[in-house]
C-alpha positions in Angstrom: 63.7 35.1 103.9 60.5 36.1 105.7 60.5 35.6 109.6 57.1 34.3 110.6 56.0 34.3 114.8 52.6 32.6 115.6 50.6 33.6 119.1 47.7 33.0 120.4 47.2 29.2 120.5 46.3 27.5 123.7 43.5 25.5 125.6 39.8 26.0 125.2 36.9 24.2 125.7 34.7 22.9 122.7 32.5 25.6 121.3 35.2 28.3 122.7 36.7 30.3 120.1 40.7 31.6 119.8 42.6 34.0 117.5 45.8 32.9 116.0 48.2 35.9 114.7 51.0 35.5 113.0 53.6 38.9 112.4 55.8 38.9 109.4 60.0 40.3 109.4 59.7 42.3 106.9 58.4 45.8 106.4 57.9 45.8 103.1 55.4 42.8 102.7 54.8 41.9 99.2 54.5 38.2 99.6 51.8 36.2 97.1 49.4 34.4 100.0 49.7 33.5 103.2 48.0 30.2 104.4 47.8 28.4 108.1 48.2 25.1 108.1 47.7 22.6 111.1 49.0 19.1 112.4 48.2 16.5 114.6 49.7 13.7 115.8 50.1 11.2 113.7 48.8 13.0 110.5 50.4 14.8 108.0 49.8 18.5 108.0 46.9 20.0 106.4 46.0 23.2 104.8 43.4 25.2 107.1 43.0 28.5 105.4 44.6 31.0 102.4 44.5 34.6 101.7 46.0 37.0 99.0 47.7 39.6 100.1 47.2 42.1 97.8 43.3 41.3 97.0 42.4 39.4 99.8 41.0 36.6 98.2 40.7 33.6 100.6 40.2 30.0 100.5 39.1 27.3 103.5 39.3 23.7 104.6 36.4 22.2 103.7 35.5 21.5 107.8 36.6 24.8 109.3 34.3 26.9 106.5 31.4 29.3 108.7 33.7 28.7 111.5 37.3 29.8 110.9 38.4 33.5 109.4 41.1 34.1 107.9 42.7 37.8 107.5 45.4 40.7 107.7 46.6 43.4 108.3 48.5 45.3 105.9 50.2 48.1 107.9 51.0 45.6 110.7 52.2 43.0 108.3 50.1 40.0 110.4 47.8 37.4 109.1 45.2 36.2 112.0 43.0 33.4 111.9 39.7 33.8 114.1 38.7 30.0 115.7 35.4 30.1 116.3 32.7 26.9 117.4 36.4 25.4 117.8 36.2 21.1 118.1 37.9 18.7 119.4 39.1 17.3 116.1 40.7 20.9 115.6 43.4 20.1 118.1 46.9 20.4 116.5 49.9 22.5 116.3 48.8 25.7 113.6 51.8 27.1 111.3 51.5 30.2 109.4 53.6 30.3 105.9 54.2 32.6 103.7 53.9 31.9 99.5 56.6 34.6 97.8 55.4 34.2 94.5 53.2 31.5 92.1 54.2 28.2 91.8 53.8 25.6 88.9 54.4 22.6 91.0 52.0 22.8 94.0 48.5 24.5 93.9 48.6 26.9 97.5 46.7 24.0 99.6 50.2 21.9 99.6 52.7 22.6 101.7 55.4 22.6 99.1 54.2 25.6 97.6 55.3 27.7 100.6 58.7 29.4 101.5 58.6 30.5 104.8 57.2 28.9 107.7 56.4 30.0 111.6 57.4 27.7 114.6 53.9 26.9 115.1 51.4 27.1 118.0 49.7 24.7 119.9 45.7 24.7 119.8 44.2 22.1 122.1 40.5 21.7 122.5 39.2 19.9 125.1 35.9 17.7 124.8 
């Protein structure tokens, strides 16, 4: 099973920007997508953002689209996700996870369709 770490989250101020990472285990990375996902207190977690790994294809949460980018780096097996014009309402705790391969019962914005996950890193934004 893929190993996921997060860095990077922490405390800005609204409008700030911050740049999630998220380095894989394995050297050999052949994994389907990777997608972050966030959650705040209270609510159930929500996708944020989905790439392909071999074409690079990506997908967004309605609300972060023009503001968050999602990428990676091959070579260094890492997925980052670049925070910019970052809101309050974009406080939570943001997991990377990895998709090993398609699945039939969840479309890639559901959690269920994901096999690894990291421990997760705190974003706060302050008002």
């Amino acid at each position: 099973q893929v190993q996921l770490v997060e860095s990077g989250g922490g405390l800005v101020q609204a409008g700030g920007s911050l740049r999630l990472s998220c380095a894989a285990s394995e050297r050999t990375f052949s994994s389907y997508r990777m997608g972050w996902f966030r959650q705040a207190p209270g609510k159930e977690r929500e996708f944020v953002a989905a790439i392909r790994w071999i074409t690079g294809g990506t997908d967004y949460l309605d609300s972060v689209k023009g503001r968050f980018t999602i990428s990676r780096d091959v070579a260094k097996n890492t997925v980052y996700l670049q925070m910019n014009s970052l809101k309050p309402e974009d406080t939570a705790v943001y997991y990377c996870a990895v998709q090993g391969s398609y699945s039939e019962t969840y479309t890639y914005k559901e959690a269920g369709a994901y096999d690894s996950w990291g421990q997760g890193t705190q974003v706060t934004v302050s008002s």
